[in-house]
N, C-alpha and C positions, 0 to 999 in steps of 0.2 A: 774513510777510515773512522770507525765509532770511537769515542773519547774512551777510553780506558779508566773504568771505574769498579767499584766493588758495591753490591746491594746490604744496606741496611734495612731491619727490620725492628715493625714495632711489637710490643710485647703479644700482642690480639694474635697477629700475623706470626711471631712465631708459636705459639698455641695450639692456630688451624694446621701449621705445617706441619710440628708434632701426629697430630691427630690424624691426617693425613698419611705419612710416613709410617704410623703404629695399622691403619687400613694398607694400607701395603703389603708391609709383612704379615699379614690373613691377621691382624685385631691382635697381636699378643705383645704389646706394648716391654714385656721384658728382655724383649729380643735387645731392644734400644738401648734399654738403662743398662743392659749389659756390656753392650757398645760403647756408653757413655763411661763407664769403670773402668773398662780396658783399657783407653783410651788417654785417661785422664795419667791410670797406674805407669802406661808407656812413659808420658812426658813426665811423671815422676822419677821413674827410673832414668830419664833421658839428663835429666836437668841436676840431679841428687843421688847418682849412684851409692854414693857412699853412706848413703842414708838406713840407718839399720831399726830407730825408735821414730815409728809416726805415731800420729795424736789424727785421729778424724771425727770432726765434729759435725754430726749431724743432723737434720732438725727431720722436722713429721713428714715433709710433703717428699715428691719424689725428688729433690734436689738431692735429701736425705740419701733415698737409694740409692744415690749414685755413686755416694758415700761409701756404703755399706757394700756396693762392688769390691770397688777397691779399697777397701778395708780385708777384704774376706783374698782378693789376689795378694796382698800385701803378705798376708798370713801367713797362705800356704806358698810362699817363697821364702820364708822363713825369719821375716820379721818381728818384729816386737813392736804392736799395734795393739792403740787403746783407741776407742768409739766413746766419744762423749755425745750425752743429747741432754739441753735441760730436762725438769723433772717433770714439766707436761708435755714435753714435745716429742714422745717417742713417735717410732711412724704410725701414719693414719691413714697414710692410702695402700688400698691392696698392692702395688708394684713396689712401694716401699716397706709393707710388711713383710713382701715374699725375697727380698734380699734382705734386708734383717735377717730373717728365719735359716736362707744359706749361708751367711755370716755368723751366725751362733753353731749352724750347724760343722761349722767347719774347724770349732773349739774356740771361734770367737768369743769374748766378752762386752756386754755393755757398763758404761758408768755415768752415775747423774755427773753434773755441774756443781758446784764448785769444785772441781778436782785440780789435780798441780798439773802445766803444761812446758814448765820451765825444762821436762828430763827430753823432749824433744829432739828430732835432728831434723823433721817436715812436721808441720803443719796440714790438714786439709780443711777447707772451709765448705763444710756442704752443708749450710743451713737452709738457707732461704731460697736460692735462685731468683726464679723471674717472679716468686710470690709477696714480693714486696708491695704492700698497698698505703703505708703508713708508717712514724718511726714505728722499731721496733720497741715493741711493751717492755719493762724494766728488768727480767728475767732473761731475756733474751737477751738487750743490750748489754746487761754484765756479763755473758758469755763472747758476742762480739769485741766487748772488751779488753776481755783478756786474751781472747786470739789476736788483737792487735798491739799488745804490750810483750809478747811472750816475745822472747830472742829469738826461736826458730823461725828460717822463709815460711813462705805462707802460698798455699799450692789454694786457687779457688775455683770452685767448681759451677763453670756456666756466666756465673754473676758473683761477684763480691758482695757476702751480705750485707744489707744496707743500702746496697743502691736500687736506685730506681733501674731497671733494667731499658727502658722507654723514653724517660726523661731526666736521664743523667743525674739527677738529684741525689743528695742525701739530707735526709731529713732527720737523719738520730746519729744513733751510733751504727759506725759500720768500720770493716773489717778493712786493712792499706793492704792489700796480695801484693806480692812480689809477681806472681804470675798469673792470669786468670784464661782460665781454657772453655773458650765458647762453645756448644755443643748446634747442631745442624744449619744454627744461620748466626751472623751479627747479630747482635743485639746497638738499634743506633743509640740508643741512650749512654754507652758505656764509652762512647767516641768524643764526647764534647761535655764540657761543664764539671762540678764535682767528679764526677764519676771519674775523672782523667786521673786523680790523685790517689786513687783508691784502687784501678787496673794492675797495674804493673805493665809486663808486658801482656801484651793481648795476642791471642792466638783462636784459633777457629778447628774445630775438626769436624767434617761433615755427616761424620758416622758413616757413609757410605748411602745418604739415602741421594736419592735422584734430583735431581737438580729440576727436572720437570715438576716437581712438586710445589717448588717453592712460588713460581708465577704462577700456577692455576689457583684462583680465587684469593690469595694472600700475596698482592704488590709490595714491593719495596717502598718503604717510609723514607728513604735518602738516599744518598749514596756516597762513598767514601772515595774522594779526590786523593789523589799520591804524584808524585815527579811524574813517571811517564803521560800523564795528561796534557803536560807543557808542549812537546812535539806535536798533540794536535791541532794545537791554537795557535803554535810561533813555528808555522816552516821557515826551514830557510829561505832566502828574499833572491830572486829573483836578479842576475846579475845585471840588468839593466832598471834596478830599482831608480826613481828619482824620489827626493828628501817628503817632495807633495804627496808621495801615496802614503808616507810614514805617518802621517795626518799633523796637524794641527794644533797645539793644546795649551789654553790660556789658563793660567795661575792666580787665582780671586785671592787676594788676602793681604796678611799683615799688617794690621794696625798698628799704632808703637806699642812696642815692647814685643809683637808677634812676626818680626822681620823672619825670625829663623825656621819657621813654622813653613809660609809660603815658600824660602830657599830649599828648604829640604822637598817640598812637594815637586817645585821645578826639576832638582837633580834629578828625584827618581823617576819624572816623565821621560828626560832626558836619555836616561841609564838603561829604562825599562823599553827604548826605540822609537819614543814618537819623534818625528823627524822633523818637525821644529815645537820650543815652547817660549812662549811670553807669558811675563808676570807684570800683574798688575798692582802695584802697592804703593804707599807713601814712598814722600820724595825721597823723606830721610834712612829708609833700607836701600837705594837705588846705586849709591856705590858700590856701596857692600856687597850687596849683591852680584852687580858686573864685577867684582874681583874677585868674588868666590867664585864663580862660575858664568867667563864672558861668554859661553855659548847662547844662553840667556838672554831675551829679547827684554829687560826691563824698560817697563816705561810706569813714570810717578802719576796717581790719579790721585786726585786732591775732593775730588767729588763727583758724584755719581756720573753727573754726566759726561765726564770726559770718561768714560770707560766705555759709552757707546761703539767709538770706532774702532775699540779692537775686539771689542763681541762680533761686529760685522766678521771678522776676519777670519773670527776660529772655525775648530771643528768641533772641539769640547773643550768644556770649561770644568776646572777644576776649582772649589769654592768651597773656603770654608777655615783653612788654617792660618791662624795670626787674626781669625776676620773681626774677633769681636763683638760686640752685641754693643754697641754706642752707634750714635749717628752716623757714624762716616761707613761702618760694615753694615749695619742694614742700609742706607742708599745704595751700596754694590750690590748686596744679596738679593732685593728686588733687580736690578736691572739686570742680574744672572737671571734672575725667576722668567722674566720678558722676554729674556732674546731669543728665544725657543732650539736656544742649545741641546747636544746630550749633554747632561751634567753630572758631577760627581760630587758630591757635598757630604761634609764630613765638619766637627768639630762645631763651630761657632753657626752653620749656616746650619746644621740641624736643629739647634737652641732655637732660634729666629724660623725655621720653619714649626717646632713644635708649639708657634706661637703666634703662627700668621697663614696662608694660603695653601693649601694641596702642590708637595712639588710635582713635576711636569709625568705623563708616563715612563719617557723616554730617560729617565734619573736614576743614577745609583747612590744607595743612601749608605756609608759606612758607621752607624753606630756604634759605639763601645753601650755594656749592658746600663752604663747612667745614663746617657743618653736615647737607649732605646726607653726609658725607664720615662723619661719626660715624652718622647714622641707617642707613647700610647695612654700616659697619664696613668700608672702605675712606680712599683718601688722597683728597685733595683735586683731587690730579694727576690719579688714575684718572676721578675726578668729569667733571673739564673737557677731557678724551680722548676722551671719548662721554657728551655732555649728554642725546640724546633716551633711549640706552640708560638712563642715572643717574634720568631723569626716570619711567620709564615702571617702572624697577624699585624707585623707593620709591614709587607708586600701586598696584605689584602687592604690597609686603610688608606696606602699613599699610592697602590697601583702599581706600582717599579720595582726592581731587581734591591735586597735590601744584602747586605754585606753585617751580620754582626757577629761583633770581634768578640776573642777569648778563647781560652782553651777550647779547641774544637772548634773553631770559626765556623759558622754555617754560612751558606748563601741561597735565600729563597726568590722566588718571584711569584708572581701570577702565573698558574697554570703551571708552573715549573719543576719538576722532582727536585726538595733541596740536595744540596752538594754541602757535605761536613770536609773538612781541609785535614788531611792527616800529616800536618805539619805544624810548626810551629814550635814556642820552647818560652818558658818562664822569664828567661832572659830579654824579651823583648816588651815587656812590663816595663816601659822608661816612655817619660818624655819622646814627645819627636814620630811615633812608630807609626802613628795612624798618618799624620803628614805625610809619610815616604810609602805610605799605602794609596793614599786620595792620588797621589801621582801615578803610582805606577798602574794602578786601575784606569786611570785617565788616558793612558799609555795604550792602554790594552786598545779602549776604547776609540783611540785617536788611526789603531793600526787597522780598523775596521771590523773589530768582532761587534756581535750585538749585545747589549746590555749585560745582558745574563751571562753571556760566555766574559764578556767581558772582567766584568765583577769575579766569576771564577777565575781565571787564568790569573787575573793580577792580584790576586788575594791566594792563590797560590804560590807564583811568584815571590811576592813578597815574604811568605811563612819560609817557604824553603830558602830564602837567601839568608833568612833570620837564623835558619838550625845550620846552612853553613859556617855563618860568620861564629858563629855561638863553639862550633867545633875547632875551629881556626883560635882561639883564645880565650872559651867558656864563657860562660850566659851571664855571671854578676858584671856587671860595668860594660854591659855590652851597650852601644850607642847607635843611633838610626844611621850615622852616616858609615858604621861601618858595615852594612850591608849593600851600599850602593854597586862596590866593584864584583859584589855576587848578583848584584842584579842583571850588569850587563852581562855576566857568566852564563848564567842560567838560564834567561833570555836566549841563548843561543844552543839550546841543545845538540848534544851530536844527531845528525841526521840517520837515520836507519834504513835500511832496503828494506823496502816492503814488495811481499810477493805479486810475481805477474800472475 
């Protein structure tokens, strides 16, 4: 059964498909921008019936046109619609001249910029698209501007101006949509990072061109993970399961004052299936511990070397929360680095690796974007400027499967199409979350997926138990531990017939 995924594309790759798609229909590229007007007027009609005054804001390139479509369907349905474009940006390419010109012709009017947007009842944002290469120049941005202060929803067309359509950025001013309507493929940039704040919801319409199109010569740049994914990684278990096939999975961490860090990682190994876990930490969490949770194998390790004999034991080790960067967590983090475990390292064992030896191939690395920020010797900003590039270039410098967190969570490896997580929610922005991640990936990994799947499924896992819990009592004051009882949920999807 192939994993259940959706093709993301980079800005190039939709370009060629475009270009593609306009050869298709015998080279008359209006066919499409007509498609794309229709299209866009539908879901305005769908979403804002009652909407009698739009405002469409258009700029030069053919994003403009598409504008000018449905500006001109708006019309002649008998709206009351005004076309803004600043006072150098009328259209400039022939596809968006020749809908301009049906738009005028159809008793349309144009108006420069600074005009009033407050008499509104929709918005249309068709400035820029996927033409974004830089902020936008000061002219422009005061138009973005005011489309994002005006009181009416905000309808945007393809991309929300402003963003980077590729690499999720924004780098000026740009436009918050309430709605934004993709035109023939994803665009992956508008899935993860800034760009998440500025979408609204996201929607896709294919125009109707052929799906063959889009693999020949122009692959997908990611792909977009969702719930039904989980069913391919966690089938149901076998009724003569025994606890040893559930794997193994030892818990590196807690130094003082990081007791809760390692407990939380254990729960969610626990919650997420592996079939037994031990934790390894100071003596003085080791009650505590066994009272929060006596399934828990603790045992107190005082120094490096009494952690030898229960590395013998595992199947993965999970390293990294409570662990510290003082002598007593780096003595563990090397002898996690030796034992030629699968590992999952996360928090303090990233710090200590962006500072000491290449970790192993066989490693999943869960950075947050300050973290990836030290592991490649770069700033945090440059990080979240271009997520898939930061993602794909610490899988290329340490070899292994890398997990980085955030809006949009990506998962890359070597040789691997990334996976972007189309889950998650603001409310898991707390203490604790990557802890109860380092486990339930550990999880994944202890249940016998390989690295890669691994890191997906449980970085899945964990987003979706997040926009559970977050539904179940809302996202401010949301806590790690109250994801746990959605882990063991979720973990267990209903099973489905699949065809003979």
């Amino acid at each position: 059964m192939p994993t259940p995924a959706f093709p993301l594309y980079a800005t190039a790759a939709a370009r060629a498909i475009d270009r593609r798609a306009t050869a298709d229909l015998g080279g008359d590229g209006y066919l499409l921008m007509q498609r794309a007007g229709l299209a866009a007027w539908r879901l305005l009609l769908q979403r804002w019936p009652q909407a009698q005054r739009i405002v469409v804001a258009c700029g030069s390139g053919n994003n403009g046109g598409d504008g000018y479509v449905l500006a001109r369907l708006a019309l002649q349905s008998g709206r009351r619609v005004r076309v803004l474009h600043p006072r150098d940006g009328g259209p400039r390419t022939p596809l968006a001249q020749r809908a301009c010109t049906d738009y005028l012709a159809a008793g349309g009017q144009v108006e420069l910029f600074p005009a009033p947007l407050d008499d509104a009842d929709v918005l249309v944002d068709a400035v820029l698209g996927i033409g974004l290469e830089q902020a936008p120049r000061a002219e422009l941005a005061a138009l973005l501007q005011a489309l994002d202060a005006a009181p009416a929803p905000l309808l945007a067309l393809d991309v929300p101006s402003g963003v980077d359509a590729g690499r999720g950025s924004v780098p000026g001013a740009a436009v918050r949509a309430d709605c934004t309507l993709q035109f023939i493929v994803a665009h992956a940039g508008l899935h993860t990072g800034a760009a998440r704040e500025h979408t609204g919801e996201l929607l896709l319409d294919a125009l109707d061109v052929e799906a063959s199109l889009y693999a020949a010569g122009a692959p997908a740049m990611a792909v977009l993970l969702a719930a039904p994914a989980l069913r391919h990684w966690l089938p149901p278990r076998r009724l003569d399961t025994h606890k040893g096939e559930s794997g193994r999975v030892l818990c590196v961490g807690g130094d003082h004052g990081g007791g809760g860090a390692v407990a939380l990682c254990a729960e969610a190994a626990l919650r997420a299936g592996a079939g037994l876990v031990g934790v390894a930490t100071r003596q003085a969490h080791v009650a505590a511990l066994l009272s929060r949770r006596p399934e828990a194998m603790v045992r107190a390790v005082e120094e490096g070397d009494a952690l030898a004999p229960l590395l013998e034991t595992a199947g993965v080790v999970a390293c990294g929360p409570g662990l510290g960067q003082q002598a007593w967590g780096q003595a563990l983090y090397r002898g996690v680095l030796a034992s030629g475990r699968p590992l999952v390292l996360d928090a303090d064992a990233l710090n200590l690796l962006a500072h000491g030896p290449s970790a192993p191939a066989d490693a999943i690395l869960t950075p947050h974007p300050g973290e990836a920020a030290r592991l490649l010797g770069t700033t945090t900003a440059e990080i979240q400027s271009d997520r898939f590039g930061a993602a794909q270039a610490l899988a290329a410098r340490y070899g292994c499967a890398v997990v980085l967190k955030g809006a949009g969570t990506i998962v890359s490896a070597p040789g691997r199409l990334p996976q972007v997580l189309d889950a998650g929610n603001p409310g898991m922005a707390t203490g604790g979350m990557g802890d109860l991640l380092t486990g339930t990936i550990a999880a994944m990994r202890a249940q016998g997926l390989p690295a890669f799947e691994a890191a997906c499924a449980g970085a899945l896992l964990h987003s979706l138990a997040g926009d559970a819990a977050a539904a179940d009592g809302g996202q401010r004051g949301l806590l790690p531990s109250d994801l746990l009882p959605w882990l063991r949920r979720l973990s267990n999807p209903t099973p489905t017939r699949e065809p003979h």
